[in-house]
C-alpha positions as CSV (number, residue, x, y, z in Angstrom):
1,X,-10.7,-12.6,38.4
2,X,-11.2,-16.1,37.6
3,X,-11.1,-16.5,33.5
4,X,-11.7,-20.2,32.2
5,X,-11.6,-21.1,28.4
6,X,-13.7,-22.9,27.1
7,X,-12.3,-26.3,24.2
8,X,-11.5,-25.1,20.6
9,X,-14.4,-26.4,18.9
10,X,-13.3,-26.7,15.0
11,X,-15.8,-28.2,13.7
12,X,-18.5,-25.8,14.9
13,X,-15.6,-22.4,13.8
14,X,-15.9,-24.2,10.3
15,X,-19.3,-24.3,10.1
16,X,-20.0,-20.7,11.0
17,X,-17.4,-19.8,8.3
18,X,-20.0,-22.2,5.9
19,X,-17.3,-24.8,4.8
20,X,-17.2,-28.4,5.6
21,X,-14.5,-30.1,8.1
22,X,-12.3,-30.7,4.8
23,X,-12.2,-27.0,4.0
24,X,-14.9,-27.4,1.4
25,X,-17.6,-25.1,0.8
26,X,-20.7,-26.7,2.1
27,X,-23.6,-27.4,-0.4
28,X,-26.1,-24.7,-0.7
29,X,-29.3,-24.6,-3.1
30,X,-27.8,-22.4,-5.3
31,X,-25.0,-23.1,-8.5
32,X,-22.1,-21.4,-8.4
33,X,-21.6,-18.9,-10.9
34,X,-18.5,-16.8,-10.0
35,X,-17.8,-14.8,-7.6
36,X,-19.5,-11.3,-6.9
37,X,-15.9,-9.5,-7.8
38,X,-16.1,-11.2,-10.8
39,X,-20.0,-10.5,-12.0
40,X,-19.0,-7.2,-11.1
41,X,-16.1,-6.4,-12.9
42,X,-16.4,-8.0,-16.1
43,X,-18.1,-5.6,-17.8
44,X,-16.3,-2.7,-16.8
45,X,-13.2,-3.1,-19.5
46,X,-16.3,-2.8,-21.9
47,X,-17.8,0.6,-20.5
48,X,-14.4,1.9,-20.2
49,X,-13.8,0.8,-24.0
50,X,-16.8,1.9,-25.1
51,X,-16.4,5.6,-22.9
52,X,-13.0,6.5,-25.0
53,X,-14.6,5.6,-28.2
54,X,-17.4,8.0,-27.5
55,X,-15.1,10.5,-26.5
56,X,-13.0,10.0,-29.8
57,X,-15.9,10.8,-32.0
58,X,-17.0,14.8,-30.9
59,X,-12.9,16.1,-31.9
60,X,-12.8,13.9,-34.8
61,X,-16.4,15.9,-35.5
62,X,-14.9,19.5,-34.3
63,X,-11.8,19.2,-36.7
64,X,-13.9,18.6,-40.0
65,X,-16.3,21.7,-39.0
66,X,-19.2,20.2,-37.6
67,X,-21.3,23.2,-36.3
68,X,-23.4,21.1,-34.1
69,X,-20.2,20.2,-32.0
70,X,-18.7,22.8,-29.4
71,X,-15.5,22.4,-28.3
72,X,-17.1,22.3,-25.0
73,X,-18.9,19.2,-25.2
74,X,-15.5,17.6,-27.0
75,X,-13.5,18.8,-23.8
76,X,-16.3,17.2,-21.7
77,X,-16.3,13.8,-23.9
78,X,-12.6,13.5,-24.1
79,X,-12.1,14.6,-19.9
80,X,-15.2,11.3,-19.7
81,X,-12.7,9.0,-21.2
82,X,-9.4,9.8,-19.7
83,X,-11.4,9.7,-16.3
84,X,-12.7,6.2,-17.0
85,X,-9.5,4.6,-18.3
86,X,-7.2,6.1,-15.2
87,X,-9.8,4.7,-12.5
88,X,-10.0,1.3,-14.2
89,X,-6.1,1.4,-14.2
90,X,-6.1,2.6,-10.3
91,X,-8.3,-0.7,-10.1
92,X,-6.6,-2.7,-11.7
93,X,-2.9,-1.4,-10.2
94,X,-4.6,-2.2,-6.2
95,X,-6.0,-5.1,-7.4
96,X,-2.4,-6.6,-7.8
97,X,-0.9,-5.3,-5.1
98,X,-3.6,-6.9,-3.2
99,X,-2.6,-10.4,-4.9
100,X,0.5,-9.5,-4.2
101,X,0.3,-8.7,-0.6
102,X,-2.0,-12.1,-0.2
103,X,0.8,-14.5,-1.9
104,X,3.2,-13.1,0.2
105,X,1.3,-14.0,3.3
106,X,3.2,-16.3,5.5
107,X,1.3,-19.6,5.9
């Protein structure tokens, strides 16, 4: 079996990666805005937020005899906002252990 390699282009490996030979990204038509991570996680703290104070109205509403309120739909409301507030800490948690993992990279 013959096996012959071919020259390390960098240039070209750059390119496909879409940066410039200085490590830059290259131009494209479009402004950057931030990244996708970040359009996608900034209103999340906000839905969480506004989740719990849903949730905090129905038992406020139960305790002061509200007969439109079942306890029910208060366990439901209250279950929504725990839920919401432990997955945006489990986010939040791997997220840094992520950054953690990356700054500990050897370079």
């Amino acid at each position: 079996m013959n096996v012959t390699l071919k020259p390390f282009d960098f240039a070209q490996a750059v390119a496909r990666a879409g940066l410039a030979v200085n490590g830059l990204p290259l131009a494209t038509g479009r402004p950057v805005q931030g990244s996708d991570l970040q359009r996608t996680a900034s209103p999340a703290p906000g839905a969480v937020s506004q989740s719990q104070h849903v949730g905090a109205r129905p038992p406020s509403e139960l305790q002061m005899g509200n007969p439109t309120v079942g306890l029910e739909q208060t366990m439901v409301a209250m279950q929504q906002g725990q839920l919401g507030l432990q997955a945006s800490l489990q986010v939040r948690n791997r997220l840094v252990q992520v950054y953690s993992e990356i700054m500990n990279l050897q370079v």
